[in-house]
N, C-alpha and C positions, 0 to 999 in steps of 0.2 A: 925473344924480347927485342923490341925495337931498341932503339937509342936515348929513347926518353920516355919510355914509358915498361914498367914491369906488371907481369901477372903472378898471380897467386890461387892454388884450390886449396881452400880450406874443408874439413871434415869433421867431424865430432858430432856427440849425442849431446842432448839436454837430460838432464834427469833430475828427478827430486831427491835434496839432501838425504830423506827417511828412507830410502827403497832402494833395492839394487841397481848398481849400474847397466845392468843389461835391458831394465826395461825405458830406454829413453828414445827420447825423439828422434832421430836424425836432422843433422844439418851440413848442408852441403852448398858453399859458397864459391867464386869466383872476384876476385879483387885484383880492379886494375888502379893501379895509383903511376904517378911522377915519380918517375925513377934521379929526376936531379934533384940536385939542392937549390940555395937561392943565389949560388954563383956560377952556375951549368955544369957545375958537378960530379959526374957518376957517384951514386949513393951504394957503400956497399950493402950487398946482398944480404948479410946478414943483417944491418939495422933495416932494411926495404921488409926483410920479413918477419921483426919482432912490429915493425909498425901496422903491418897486413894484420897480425893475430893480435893484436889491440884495437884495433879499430873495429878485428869482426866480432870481438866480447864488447866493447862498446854499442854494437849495433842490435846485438843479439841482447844484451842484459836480463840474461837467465836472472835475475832477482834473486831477494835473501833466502829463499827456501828451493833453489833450484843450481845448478851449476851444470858446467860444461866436462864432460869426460870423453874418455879416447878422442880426442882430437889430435890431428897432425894438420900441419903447411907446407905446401912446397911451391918451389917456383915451377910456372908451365909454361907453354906459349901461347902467340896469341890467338892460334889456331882452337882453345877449347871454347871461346866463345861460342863461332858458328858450331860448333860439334853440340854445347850443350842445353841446345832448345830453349824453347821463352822461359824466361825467369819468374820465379812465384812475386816476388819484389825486387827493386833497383831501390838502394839507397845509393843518396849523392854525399858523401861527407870533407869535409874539408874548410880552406881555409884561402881569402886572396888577400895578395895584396901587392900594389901597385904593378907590375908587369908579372910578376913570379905568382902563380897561378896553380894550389898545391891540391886537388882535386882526387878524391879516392871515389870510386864507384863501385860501388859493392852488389852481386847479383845475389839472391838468395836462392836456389836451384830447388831447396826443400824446405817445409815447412812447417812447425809442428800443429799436428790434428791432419795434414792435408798427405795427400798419399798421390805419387804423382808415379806417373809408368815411367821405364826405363827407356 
């Protein structure tokens, strides 16, 4: 992790509320955000990764008949970028304002319906 900037792989299924958890989607994310706050900071790690896994249920919005299960977060470095090949989507999420510049970039690795090799 650099100085001002932390990573995060997120992992978890999709699955519909009526059916077992075993038959769900995969989801497999990468999230870089600002690791400062709006006074330069250090953000600790635990609120950097309750923010990571809201933004990626925000991003992902399995809906009222769907939810997210086994999922886990951890911090990694910034080395799994290059390691994990082009991303099925980039969202950009966040927020500016006047120099403080609070920017989450979210990869989405996997897809649901799409089947992607290892």
């Amino acid at each position: 992790m650099s100085a001002d900037t932390a990573f995060f792989e997120f992992r978890g299924e999709i699955t519909n509320r009526g059916h077992a958890e075993d038959q769900g989607e995969p989801v497999h994310c990468i999230v870089k955000m600002r690791s400062l706050d709006a006074q330069g900071k250090r953000r600790r790690n635990v609120d950097l990764e309750q923010q990571a896994g809201d933004t990626v249920l925000f991003v992902l919005n399995p809906g009222p008949h769907r939810k997210m299960s086994h999922s886990s977060i951890r911090a990694v470095g910034e080395e799994i970028l290059t390691n994990a090949g082009p991303p099925v989507h980039v969202h950009r999420v966040g927020i500016a304002k006047s120099t403080v510049t609070n920017t989450m970039i979210l990869t989405r690795l996997t897809s649901p319906g799409v089947n992607r090799p290892n």
